[in-house]
ZANU-502137 format. One record per residue (C-alpha): y, x, z. Coordinates in steps of 0.1 Angstrom, whole numbers, padded with zeros to 4 digits. Each point is the difference from the previous one (the first is absolute). Example, Ala and Ser with C-alpha at 12.3 -4.5 7.8 and 13.67 -1.06 7.14 Angstrom:
BEGIN
+-------+-------+-------+
|     Y |     X |     Z |
+-------+-------+-------+
| -0045 |  0123 |  0078 |
|  0034 |  0014 | -0007 |
+-------+-------+-------+
END
This chain:
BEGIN
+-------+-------+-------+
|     Y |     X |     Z |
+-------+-------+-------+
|  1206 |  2704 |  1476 |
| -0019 |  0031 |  0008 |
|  0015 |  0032 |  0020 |
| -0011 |  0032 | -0002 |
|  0011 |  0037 |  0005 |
|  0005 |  0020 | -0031 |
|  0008 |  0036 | -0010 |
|  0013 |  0016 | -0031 |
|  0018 |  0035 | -0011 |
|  0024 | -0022 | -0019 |
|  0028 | -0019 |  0026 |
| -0009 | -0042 | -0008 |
|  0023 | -0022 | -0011 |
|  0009 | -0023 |  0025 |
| -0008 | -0035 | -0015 |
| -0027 |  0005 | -0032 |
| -0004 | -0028 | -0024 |
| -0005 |  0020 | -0029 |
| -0027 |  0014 |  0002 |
| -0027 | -0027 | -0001 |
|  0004 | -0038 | -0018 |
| -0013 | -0017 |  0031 |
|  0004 |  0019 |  0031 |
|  0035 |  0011 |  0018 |
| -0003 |  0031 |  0024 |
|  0028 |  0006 |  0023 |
|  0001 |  0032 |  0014 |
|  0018 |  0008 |  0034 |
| -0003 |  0027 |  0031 |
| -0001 |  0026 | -0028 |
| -0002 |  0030 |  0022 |
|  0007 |  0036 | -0017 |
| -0024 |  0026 |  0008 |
| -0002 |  0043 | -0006 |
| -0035 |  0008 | -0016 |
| -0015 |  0036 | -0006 |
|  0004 | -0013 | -0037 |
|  0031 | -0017 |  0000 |
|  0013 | -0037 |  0014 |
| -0018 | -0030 |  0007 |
|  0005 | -0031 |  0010 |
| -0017 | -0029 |  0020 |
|  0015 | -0030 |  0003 |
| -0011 | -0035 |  0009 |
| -0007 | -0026 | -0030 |
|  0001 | -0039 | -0003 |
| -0019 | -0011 | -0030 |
|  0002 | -0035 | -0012 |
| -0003 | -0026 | -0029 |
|  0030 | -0005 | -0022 |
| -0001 | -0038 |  0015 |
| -0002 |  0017 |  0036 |
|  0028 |  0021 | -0012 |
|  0025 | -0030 | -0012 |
| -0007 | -0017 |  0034 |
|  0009 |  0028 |  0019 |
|  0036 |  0004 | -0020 |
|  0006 | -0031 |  0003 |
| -0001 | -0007 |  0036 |
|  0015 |  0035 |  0006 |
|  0027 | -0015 | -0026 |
|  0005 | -0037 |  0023 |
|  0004 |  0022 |  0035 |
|  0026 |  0018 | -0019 |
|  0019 | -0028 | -0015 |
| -0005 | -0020 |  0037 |
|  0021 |  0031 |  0013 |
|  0023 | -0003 | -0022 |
|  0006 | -0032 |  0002 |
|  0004 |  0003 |  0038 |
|  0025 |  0028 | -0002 |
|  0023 | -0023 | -0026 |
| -0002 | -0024 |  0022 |
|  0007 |  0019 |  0033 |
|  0028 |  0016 | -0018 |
|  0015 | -0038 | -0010 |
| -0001 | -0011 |  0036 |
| -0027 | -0021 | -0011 |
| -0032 | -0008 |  0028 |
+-------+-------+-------+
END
C-alpha cells in the first residue's frame, strides 16, 4: 500500500474501487478549501492492490465480528 496526498476540485469518494480493475484507493482527511476559482480539496490517499484491498476488509471484518461476539457474550453473562 502506498499513501500519498491528493487534491482535486471534485470532493472523492471515500472508498474507490471503480475506477481502476486492479488498484483500490481509499480516500480520507478530505479537507474543503476556498480557492480564487472556486473549491478544492486535498485529502490524504491509500492506494492499494485489489488483493491488498480484500485483506484489509477482511481483517477490518474479523475485529468487527470479535466485538461483537464479545458484547453477545457480555450481554449473556457469559466470560
Amino acid at each position: 500500500m502506498t499513501t500519498m496526498k491528493s487534491q482535486s476540485n471534485v470532493k472523492p469518494v471515500e472508498w474507490d474501487i471503480l475506477s481502476s480493475p486492479t488498484t483500490v484507493y481509499y480516500n480520507y482527511n478530505i479537507e474543503e478549501k476556498q480557492i480564487d476559482d472556486g473549491v478544492i480539496y486535498e485529502y490524504d490517499t491509500d492506494k492499494m492492490t485489489q488483493q491488498e484491498y480484500i485483506i484489509f476488509i477482511t481483517e477490518r471484518l474479523n475485529r468487527q465480528q470479535e466485538a461483537i461476539d464479545a458484547l453477545t457474550l457480555s450481554s449473556l453473562g457469559v466470560k
